[in-house]
C-alpha atoms as one frame of an Amber mdcrd trajectory, in Angstrom:
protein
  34.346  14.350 -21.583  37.193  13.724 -19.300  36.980  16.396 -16.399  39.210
  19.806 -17.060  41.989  20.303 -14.664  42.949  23.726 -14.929  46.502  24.904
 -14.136  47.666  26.858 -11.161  48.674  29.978 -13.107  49.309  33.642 -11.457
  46.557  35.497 -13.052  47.401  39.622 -12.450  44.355  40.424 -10.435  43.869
  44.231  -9.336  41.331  46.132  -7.411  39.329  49.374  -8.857  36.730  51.215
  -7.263  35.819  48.177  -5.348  35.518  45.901  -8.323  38.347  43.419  -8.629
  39.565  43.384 -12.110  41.620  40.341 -13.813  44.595  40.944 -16.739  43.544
  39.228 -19.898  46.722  38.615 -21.728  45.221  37.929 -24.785  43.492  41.379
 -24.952  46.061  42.788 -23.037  43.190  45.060 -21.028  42.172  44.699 -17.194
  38.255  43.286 -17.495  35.934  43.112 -14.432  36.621  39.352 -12.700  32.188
  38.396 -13.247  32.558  34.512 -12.652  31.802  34.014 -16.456  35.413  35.472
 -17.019  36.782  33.459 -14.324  35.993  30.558 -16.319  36.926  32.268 -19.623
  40.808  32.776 -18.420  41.085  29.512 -16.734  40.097  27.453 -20.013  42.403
  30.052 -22.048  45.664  29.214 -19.622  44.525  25.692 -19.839  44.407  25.780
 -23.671  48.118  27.149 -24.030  49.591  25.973 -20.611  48.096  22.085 -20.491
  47.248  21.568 -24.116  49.652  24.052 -25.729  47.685  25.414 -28.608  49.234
  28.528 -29.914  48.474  31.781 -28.119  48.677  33.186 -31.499  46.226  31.460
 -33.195  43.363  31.974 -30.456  40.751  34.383 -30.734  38.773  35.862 -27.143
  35.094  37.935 -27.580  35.185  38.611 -31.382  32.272  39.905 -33.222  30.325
  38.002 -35.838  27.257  38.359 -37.963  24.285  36.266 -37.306  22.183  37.442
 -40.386  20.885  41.127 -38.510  22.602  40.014 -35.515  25.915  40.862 -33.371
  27.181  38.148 -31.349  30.492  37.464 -29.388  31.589  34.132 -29.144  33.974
  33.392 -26.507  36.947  31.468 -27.577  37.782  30.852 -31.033  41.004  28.482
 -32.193  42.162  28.505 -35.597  43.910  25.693 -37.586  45.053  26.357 -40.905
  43.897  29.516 -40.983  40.183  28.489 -40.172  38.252  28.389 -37.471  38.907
  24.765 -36.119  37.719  25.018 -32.134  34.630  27.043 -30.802  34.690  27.608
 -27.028  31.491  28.314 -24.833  32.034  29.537 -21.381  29.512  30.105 -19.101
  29.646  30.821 -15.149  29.560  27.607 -12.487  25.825  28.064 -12.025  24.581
  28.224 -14.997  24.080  24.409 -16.526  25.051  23.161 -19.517  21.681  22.467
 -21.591  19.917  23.093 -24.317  19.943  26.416 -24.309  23.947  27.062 -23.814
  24.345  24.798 -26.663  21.980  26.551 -29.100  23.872  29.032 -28.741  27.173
  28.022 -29.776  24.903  26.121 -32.934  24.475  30.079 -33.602  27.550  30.843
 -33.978  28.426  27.114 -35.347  26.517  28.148 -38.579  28.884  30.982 -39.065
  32.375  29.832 -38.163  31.823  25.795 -39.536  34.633  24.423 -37.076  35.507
  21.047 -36.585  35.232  21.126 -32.642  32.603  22.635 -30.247  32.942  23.224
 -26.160  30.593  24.200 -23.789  31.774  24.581 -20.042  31.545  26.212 -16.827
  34.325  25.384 -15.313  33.257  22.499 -13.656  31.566  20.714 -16.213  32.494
  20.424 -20.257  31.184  18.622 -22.714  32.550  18.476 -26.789  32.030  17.214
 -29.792  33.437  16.822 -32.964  31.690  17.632 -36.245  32.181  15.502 -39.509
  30.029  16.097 -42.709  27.225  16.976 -40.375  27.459  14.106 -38.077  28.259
  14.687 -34.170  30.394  12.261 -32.188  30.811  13.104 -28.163  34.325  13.822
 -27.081  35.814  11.880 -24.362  38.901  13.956 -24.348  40.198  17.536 -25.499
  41.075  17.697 -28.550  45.148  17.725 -29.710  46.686  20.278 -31.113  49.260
  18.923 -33.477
């Protein structure tokens, strides 16, 4: 995929008790600023700012049911009121592999979008899925 440029946009960033804290305006709550949420905003402000998907219809660190299990995915984009995008960030050191993407599988076998992203800022890869078949994305997907 086509390399991310993410917008200049003037995230509110605060300091408490030493830790520096970032604004999410999706949750509308001040979360620590680990460098996995650094990614998280960037891609959400590139998702409404560059791409302009609906603020609306995007969903940040929901719960689902894996069987027994609890899991948060980290973006979620709807489409006709289904999930139609799922978005895995991860921090700048930690690779893209195996590993991140079994975990958005996880959570693929639950929400059955059309689009999966991994990325950590620096590098992203996609794909879209089509009665079970993968094809690589060279670009981010439209929103229209």
């Amino acid at each position: 995929m086509n390399p991310i440029v993410y917008p200049s946009y003037p995230f509110k960033l605060q300091q408490v008790n030493g830790k520096d804290q970032i604004f999410d305006p999706f949750r509308k709550v001040w979360l620590v600023l680990t460098p996995e949420e650094w990614v998280r905003q960037n891609m959400l402000q590139y998702l409404v700012q560059t791409c302009q998907y609906p603020s609306a219809l995007i969903a940040v660190e929901k719960t689902i049911q894996l069987g027994t299990l609890s899991k948060r995915f980290d973006i979620l984009v709807y489409k006709d009121e289904k999930p139609w995008m799922i978005i895995e960030c991860k921090e700048a050191r930690v690779d893209i592999n195996e590993k991140t993407l079994s975990q958005i599988l996880q959570y693929q076998q639950v929400l059955e979008a059309e689009f999966l992203i991994l990325t950590n800022g620096h590098t992203t890869v996609g794909a879209k899925i089509e009665t079970g078949k993968w094809q690589a994305l060279q670009h981010f997907p439209e929103y229209l």
